[in-house]
NUMARKOL-509752 format. One record per atom (N, C-alpha, C): residue number from 1; residue in one letter; chain; atom name; x, y, z. Coordinates in Angstrom, 1 decimal, padded with zeros to 4 digits, always signed. Layout:
% residues N
site resi=NUM; resn=A; chain=A; name=CA; east=X; north=Y; up=Z
...
END
This chain:
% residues 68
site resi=1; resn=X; chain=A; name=N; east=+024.2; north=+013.3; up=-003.3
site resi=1; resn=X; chain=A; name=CA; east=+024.2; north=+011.9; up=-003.7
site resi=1; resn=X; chain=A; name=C; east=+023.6; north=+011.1; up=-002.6
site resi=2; resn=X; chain=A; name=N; east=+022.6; north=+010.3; up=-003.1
site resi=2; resn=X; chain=A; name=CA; east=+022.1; north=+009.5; up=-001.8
site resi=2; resn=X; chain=A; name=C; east=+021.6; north=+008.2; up=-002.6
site resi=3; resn=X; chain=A; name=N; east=+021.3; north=+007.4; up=-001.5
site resi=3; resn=X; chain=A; name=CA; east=+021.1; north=+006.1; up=-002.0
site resi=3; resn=X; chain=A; name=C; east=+019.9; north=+005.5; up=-001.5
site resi=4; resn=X; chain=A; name=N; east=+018.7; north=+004.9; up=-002.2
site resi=4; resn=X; chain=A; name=CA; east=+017.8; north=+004.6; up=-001.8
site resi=4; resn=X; chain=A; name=C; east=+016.9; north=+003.5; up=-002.9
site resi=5; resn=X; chain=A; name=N; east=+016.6; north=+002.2; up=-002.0
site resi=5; resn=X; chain=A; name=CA; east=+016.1; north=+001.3; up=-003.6
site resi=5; resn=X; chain=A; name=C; east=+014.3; north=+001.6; up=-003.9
site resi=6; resn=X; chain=A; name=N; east=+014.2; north=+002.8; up=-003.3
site resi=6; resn=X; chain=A; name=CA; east=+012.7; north=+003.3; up=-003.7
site resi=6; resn=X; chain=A; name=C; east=+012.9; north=+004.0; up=-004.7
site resi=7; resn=X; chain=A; name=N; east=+011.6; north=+004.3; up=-005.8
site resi=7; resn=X; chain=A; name=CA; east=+011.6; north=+005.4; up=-006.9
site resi=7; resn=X; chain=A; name=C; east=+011.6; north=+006.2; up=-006.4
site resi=8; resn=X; chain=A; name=N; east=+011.7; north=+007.8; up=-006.9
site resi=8; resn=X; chain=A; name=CA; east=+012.5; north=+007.2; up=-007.7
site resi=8; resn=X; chain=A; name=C; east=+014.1; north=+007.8; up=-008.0
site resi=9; resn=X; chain=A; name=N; east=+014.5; north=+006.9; up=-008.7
site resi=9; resn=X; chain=A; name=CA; east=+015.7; north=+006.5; up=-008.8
site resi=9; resn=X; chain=A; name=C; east=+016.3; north=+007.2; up=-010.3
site resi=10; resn=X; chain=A; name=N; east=+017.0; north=+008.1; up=-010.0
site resi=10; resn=X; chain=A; name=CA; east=+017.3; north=+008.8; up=-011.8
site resi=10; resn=X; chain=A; name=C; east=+018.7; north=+008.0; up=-012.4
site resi=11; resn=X; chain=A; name=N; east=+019.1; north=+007.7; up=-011.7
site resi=11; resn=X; chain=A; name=CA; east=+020.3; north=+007.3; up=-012.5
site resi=11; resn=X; chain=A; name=C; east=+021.0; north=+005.7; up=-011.6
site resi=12; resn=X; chain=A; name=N; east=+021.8; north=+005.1; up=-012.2
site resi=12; resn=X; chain=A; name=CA; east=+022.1; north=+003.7; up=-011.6
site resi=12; resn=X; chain=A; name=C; east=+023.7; north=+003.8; up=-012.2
site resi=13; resn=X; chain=A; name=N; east=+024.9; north=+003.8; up=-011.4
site resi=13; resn=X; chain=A; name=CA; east=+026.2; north=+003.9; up=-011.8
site resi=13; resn=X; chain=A; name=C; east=+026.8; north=+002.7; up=-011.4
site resi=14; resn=X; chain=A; name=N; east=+027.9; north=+002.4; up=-012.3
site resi=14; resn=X; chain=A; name=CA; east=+028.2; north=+001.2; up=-011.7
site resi=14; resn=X; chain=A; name=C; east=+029.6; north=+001.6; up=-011.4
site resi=15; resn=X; chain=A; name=N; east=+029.8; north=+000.9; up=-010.1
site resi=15; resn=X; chain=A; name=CA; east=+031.3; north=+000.9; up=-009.1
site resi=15; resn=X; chain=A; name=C; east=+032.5; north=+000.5; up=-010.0
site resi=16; resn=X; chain=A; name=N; east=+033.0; north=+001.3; up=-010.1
site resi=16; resn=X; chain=A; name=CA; east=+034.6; north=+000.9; up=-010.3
site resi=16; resn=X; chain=A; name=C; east=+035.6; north=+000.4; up=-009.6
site resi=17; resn=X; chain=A; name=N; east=+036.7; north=-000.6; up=-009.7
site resi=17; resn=X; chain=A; name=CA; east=+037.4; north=-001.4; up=-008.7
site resi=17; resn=X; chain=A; name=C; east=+038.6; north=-000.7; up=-008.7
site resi=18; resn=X; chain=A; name=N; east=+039.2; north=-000.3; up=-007.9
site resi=18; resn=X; chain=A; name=CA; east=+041.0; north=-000.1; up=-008.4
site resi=18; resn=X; chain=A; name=C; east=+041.8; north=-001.2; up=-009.1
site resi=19; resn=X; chain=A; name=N; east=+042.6; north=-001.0; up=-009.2
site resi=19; resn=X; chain=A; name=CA; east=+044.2; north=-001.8; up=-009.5
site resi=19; resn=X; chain=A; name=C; east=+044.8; north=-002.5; up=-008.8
site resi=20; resn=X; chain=A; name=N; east=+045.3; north=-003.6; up=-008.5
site resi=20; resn=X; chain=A; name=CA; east=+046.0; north=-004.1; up=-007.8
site resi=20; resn=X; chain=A; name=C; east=+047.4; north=-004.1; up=-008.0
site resi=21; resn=X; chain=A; name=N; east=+048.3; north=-004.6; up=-007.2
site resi=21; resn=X; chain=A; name=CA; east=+049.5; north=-004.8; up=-007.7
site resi=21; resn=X; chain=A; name=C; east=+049.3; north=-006.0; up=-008.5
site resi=22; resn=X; chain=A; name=N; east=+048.9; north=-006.9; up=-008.9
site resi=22; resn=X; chain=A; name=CA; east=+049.2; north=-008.1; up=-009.9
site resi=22; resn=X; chain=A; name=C; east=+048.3; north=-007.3; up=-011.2
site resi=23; resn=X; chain=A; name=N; east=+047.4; north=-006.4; up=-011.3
site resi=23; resn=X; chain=A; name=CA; east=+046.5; north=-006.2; up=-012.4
site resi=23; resn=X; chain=A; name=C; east=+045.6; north=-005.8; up=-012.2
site resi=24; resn=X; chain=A; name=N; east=+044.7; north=-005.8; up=-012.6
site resi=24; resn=X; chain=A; name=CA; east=+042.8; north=-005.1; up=-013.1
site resi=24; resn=X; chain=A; name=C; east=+042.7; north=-004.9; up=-011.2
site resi=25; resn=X; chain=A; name=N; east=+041.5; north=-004.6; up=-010.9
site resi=25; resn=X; chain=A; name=CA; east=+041.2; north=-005.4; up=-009.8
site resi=25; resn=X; chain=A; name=C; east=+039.8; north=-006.2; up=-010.2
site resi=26; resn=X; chain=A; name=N; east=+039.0; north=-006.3; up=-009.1
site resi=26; resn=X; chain=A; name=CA; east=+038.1; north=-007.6; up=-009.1
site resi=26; resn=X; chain=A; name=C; east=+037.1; north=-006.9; up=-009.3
site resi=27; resn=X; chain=A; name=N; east=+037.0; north=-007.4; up=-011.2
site resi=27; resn=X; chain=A; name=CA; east=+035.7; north=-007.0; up=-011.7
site resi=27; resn=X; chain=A; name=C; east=+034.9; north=-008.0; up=-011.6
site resi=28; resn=X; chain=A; name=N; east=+035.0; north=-009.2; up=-011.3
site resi=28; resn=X; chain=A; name=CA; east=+034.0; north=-010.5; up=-011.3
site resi=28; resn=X; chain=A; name=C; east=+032.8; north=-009.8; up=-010.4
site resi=29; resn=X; chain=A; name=N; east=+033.1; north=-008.7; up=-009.2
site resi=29; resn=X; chain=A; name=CA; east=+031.8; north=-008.9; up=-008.6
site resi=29; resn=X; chain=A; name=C; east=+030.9; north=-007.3; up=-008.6
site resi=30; resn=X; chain=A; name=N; east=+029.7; north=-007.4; up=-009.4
site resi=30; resn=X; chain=A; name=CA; east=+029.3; north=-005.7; up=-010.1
site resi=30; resn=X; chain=A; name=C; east=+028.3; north=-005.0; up=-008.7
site resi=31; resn=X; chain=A; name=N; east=+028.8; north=-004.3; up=-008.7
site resi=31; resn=X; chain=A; name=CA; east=+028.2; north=-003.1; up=-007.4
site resi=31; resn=X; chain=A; name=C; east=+028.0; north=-002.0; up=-008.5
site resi=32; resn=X; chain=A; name=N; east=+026.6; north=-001.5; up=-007.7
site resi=32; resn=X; chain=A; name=CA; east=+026.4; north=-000.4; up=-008.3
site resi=32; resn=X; chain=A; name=C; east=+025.7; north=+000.4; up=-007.3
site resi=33; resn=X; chain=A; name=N; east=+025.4; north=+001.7; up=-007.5
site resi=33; resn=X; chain=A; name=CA; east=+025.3; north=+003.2; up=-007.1
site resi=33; resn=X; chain=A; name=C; east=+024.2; north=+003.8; up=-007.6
site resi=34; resn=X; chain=A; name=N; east=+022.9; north=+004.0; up=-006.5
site resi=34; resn=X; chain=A; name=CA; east=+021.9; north=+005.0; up=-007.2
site resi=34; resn=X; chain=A; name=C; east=+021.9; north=+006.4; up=-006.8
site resi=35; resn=X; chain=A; name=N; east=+021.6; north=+007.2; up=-008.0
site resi=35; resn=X; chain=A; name=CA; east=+021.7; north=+008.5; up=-007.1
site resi=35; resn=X; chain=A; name=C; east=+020.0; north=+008.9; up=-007.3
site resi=36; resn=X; chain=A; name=N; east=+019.7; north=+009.6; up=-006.6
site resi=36; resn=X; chain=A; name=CA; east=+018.5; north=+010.0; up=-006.2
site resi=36; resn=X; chain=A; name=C; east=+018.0; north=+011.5; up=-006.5
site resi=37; resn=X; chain=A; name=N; east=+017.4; north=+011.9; up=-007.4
site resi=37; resn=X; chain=A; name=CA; east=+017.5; north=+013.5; up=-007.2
site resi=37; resn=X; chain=A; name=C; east=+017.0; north=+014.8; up=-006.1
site resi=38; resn=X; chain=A; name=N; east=+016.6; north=+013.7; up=-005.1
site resi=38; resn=X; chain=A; name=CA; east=+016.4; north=+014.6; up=-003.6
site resi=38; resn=X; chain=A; name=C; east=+017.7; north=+014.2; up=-002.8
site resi=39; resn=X; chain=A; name=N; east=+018.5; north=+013.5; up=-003.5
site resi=39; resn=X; chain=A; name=CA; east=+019.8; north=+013.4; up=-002.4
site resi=39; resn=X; chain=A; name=C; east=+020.5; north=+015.0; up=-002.1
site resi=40; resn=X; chain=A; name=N; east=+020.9; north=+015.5; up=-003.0
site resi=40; resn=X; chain=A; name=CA; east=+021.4; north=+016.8; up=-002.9
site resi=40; resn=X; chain=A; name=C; east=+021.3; north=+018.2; up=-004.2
site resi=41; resn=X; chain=A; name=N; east=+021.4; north=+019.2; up=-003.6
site resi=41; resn=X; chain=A; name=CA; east=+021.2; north=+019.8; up=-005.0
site resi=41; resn=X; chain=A; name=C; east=+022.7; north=+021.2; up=-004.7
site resi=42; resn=X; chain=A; name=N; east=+023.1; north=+021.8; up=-005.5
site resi=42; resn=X; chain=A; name=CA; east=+024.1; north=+022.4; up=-005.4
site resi=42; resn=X; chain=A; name=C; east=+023.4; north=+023.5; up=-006.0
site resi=43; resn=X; chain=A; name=N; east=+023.7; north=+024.9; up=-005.2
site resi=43; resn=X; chain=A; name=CA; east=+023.0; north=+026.0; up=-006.3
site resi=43; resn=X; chain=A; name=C; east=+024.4; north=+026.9; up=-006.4
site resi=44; resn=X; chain=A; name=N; east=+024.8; north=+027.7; up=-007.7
site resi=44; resn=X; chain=A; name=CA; east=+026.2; north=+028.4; up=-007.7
site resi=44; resn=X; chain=A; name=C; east=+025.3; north=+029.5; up=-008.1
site resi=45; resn=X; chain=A; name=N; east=+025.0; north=+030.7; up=-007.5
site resi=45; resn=X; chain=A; name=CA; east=+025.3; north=+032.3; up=-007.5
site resi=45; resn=X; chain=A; name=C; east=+025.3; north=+032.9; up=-009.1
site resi=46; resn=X; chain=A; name=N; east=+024.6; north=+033.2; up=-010.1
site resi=46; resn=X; chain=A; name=CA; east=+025.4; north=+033.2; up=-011.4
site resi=46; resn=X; chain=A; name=C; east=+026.7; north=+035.2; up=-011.4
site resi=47; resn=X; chain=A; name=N; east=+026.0; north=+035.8; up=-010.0
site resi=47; resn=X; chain=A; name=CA; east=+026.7; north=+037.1; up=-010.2
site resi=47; resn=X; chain=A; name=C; east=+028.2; north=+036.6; up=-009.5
site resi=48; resn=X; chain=A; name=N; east=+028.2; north=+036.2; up=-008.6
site resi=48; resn=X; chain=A; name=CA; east=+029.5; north=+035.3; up=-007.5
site resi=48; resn=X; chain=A; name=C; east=+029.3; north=+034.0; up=-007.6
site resi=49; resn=X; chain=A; name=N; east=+030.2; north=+033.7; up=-009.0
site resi=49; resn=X; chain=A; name=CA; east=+030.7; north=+032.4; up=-009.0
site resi=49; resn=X; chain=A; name=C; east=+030.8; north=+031.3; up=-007.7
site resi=50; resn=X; chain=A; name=N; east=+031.5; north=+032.3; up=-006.8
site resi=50; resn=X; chain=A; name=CA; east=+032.3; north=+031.6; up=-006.1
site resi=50; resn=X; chain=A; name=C; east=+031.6; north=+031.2; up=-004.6
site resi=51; resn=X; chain=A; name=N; east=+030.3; north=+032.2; up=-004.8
site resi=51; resn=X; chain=A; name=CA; east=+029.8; north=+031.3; up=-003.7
site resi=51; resn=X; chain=A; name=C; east=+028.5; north=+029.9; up=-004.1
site resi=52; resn=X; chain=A; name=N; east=+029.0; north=+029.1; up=-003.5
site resi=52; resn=X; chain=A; name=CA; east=+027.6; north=+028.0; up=-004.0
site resi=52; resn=X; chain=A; name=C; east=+027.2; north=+027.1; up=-002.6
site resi=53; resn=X; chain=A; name=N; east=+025.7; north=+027.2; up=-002.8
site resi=53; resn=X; chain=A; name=CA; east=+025.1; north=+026.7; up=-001.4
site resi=53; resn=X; chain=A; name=C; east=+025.0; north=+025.3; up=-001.8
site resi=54; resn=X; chain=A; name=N; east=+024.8; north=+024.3; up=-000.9
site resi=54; resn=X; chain=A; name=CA; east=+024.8; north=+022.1; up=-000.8
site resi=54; resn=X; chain=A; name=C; east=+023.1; north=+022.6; up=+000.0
site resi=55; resn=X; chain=A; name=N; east=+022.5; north=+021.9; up=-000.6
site resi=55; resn=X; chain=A; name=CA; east=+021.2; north=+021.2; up=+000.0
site resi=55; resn=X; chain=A; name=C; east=+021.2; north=+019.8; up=-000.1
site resi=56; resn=X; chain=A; name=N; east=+022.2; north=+019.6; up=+001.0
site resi=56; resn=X; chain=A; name=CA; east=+021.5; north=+017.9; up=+001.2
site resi=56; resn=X; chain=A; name=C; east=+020.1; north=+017.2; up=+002.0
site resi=57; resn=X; chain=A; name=N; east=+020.0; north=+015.9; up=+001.6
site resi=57; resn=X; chain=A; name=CA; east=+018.9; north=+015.2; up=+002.2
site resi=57; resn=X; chain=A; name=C; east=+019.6; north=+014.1; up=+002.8
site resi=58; resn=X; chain=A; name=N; east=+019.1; north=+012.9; up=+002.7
site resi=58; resn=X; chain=A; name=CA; east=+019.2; north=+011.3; up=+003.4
site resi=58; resn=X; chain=A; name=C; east=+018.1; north=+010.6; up=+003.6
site resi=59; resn=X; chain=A; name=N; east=+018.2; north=+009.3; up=+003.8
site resi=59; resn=X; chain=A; name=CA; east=+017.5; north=+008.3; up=+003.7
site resi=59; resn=X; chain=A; name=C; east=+017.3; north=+008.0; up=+005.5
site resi=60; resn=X; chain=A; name=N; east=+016.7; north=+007.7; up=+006.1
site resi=60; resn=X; chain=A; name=CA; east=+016.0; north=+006.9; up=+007.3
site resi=60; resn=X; chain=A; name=C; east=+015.9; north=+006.0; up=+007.3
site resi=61; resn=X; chain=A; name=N; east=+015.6; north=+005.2; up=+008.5
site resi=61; resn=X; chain=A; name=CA; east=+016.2; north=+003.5; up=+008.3
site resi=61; resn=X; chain=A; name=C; east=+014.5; north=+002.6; up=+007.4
site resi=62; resn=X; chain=A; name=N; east=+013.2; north=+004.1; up=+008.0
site resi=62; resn=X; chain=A; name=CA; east=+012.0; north=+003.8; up=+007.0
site resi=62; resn=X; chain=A; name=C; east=+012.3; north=+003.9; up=+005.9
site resi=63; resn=X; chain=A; name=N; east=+013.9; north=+004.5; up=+005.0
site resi=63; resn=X; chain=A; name=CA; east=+013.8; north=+004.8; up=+003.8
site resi=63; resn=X; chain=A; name=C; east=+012.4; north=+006.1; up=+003.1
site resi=64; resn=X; chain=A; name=N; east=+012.4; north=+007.1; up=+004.5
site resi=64; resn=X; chain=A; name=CA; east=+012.0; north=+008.1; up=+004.5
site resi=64; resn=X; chain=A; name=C; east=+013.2; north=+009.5; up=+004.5
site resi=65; resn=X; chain=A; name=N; east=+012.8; north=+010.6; up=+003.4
site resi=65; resn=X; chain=A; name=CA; east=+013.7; north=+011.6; up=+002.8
site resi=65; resn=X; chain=A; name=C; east=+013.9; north=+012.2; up=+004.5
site resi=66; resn=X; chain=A; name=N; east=+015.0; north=+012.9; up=+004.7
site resi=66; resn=X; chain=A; name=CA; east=+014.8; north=+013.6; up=+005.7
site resi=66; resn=X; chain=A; name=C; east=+015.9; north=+014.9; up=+005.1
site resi=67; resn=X; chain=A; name=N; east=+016.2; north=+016.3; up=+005.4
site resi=67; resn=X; chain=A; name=CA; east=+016.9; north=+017.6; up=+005.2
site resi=67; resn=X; chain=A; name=C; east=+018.2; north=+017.4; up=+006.3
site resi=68; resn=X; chain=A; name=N; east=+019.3; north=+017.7; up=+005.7
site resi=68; resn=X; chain=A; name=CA; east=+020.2; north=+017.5; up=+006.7
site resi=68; resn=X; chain=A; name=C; east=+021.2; north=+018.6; up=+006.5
END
């Protein structure tokens, strides 16, 4: 998952608030979440389930991809 306001951009989620003790919480103010499909990729083994490798990336303060 990574975040970045360059293309491109595959998906846009929007933030969910908790609950408070009086009720809802504060939906008045909408945040949202991009994920990026160079942010990370998960690969799972199909013969060993159980092993699965994380390729992550990140963003730079250029908003350049970097491997991490």
């Amino acid at each position: 998952i990574g975040r970045s306001s360059e293309p491109p951009i595959d998906f846009v989620v929007m933030d969910t608030y908790p609950a408070t003790e009086n009720g809802p919480g504060n939906e008045s103010r909408m945040a949202q979440s991009t994920i990026s499909r160079f942010a990370c990729r998960l690969l799972t083994e199909r013969q060993h389930p159980n092993i699965t490798r994380i390729y992550a990336a990140g963003f730079d303060s250029s908003r350049n991809i970097f491997l991490g």
